[in-house]
TORGU-872279 format. One record per residue (C-alpha): residue number from 1; residue in three letters; x negated, y negated, z. Coordinates in steps of 0.2 Angstrom, whole numbers, plus 2048, in hexadecimal, padded with zeros to 3 digits. Layout:
# TORGU-872279
<NUM, "ALA", <X, Y, Z>>
...
# end
This chain:
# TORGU-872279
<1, "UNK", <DAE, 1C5, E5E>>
<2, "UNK", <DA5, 1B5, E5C>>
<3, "UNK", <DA3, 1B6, E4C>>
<4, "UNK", <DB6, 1B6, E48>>
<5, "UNK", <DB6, 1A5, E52>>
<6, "UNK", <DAA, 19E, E46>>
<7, "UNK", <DB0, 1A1, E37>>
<8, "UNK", <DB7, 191, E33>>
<9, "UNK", <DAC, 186, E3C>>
<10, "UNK", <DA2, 178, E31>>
<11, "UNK", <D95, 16F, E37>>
<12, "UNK", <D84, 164, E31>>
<13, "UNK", <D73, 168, E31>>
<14, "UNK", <D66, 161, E2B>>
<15, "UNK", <D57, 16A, E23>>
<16, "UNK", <D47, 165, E1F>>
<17, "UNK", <D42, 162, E0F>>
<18, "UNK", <D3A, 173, E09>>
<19, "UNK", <D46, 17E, E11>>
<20, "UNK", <D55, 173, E08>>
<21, "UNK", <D4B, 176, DF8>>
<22, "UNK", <D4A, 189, DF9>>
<23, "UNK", <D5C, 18A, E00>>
<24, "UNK", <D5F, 180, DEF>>
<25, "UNK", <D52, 18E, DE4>>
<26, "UNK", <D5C, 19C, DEB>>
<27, "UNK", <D6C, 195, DE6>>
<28, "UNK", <D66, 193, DD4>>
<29, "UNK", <D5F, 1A5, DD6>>
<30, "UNK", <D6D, 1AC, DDB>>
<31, "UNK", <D7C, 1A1, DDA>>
<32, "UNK", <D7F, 1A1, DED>>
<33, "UNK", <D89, 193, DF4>>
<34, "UNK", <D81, 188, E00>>
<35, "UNK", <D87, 191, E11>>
<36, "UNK", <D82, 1A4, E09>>
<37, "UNK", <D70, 19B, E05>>
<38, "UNK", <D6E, 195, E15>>
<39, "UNK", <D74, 1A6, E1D>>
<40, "UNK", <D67, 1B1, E12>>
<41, "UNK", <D5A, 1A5, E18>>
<42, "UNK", <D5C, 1A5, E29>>
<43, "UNK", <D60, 1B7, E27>>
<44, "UNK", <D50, 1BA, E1F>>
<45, "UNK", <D46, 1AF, E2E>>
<46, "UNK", <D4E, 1BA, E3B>>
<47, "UNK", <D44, 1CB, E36>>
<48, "UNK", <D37, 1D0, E40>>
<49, "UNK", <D25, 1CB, E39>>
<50, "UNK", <D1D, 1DA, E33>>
<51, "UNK", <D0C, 1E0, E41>>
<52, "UNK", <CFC, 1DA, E3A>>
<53, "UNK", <CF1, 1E8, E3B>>
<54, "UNK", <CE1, 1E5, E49>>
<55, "UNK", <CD2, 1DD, E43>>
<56, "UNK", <CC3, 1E9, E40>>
<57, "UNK", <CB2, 1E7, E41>>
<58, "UNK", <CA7, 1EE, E34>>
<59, "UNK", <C95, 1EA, E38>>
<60, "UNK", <C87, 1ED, E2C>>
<61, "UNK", <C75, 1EB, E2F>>
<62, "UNK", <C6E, 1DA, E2B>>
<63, "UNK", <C5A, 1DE, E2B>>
<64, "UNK", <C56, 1D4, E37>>
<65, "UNK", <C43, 1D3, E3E>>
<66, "UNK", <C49, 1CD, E50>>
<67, "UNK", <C59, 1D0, E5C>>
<68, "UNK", <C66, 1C5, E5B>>
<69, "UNK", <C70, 1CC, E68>>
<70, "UNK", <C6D, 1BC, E73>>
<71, "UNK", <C72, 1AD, E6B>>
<72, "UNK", <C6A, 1A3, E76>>
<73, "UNK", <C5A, 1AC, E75>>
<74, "UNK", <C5B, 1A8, E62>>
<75, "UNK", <C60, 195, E63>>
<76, "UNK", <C51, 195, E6F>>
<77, "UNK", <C47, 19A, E63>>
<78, "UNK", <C4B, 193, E54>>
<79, "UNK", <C4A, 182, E5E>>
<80, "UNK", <C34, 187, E61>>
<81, "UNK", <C2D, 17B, E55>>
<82, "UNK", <C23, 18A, E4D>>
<83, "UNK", <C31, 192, E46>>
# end
């Protein structure tokens, strides 16, 4: 397995500044070390994003006098200087 492989393996990285200050919140949360920290984080960024339900329309009438299914009918006419 790989992962025995990696055990003792160190390395650097560099994280931005807000990810370094919430791997240092969660180790004053929980009292992780710096490696668990990192590991919940990234462990936390790897779950799938929940589905956003589909966008809806709910149309309601608006009382309009004229039709505003053509746009460019209305721009037209709002444009006429007797309007």
């Amino acid at each position: 397995m790989m992962r025995d492989n990696l055990v003792d393996m160190r390395t650097t990285v560099s994280l931005d500044p807000d990810v370094e200050a919430e791997v240092e919140r969660l180790r004053r949360a929980t009292g992780l070390g710096l490696s668990e920290a990192v590991n919940t984080l990234a462990r936390r960024g790897m779950v799938p994003a929940k589905q956003q339900a589909p966008y809806t329309m709910n149309p309601r009438p608006l009382g309009l006098k004229i039709d505003i299914t053509n746009v460019a009918e209305v721009l037209e006419m709002l444009d006429e200087p007797d309007h």
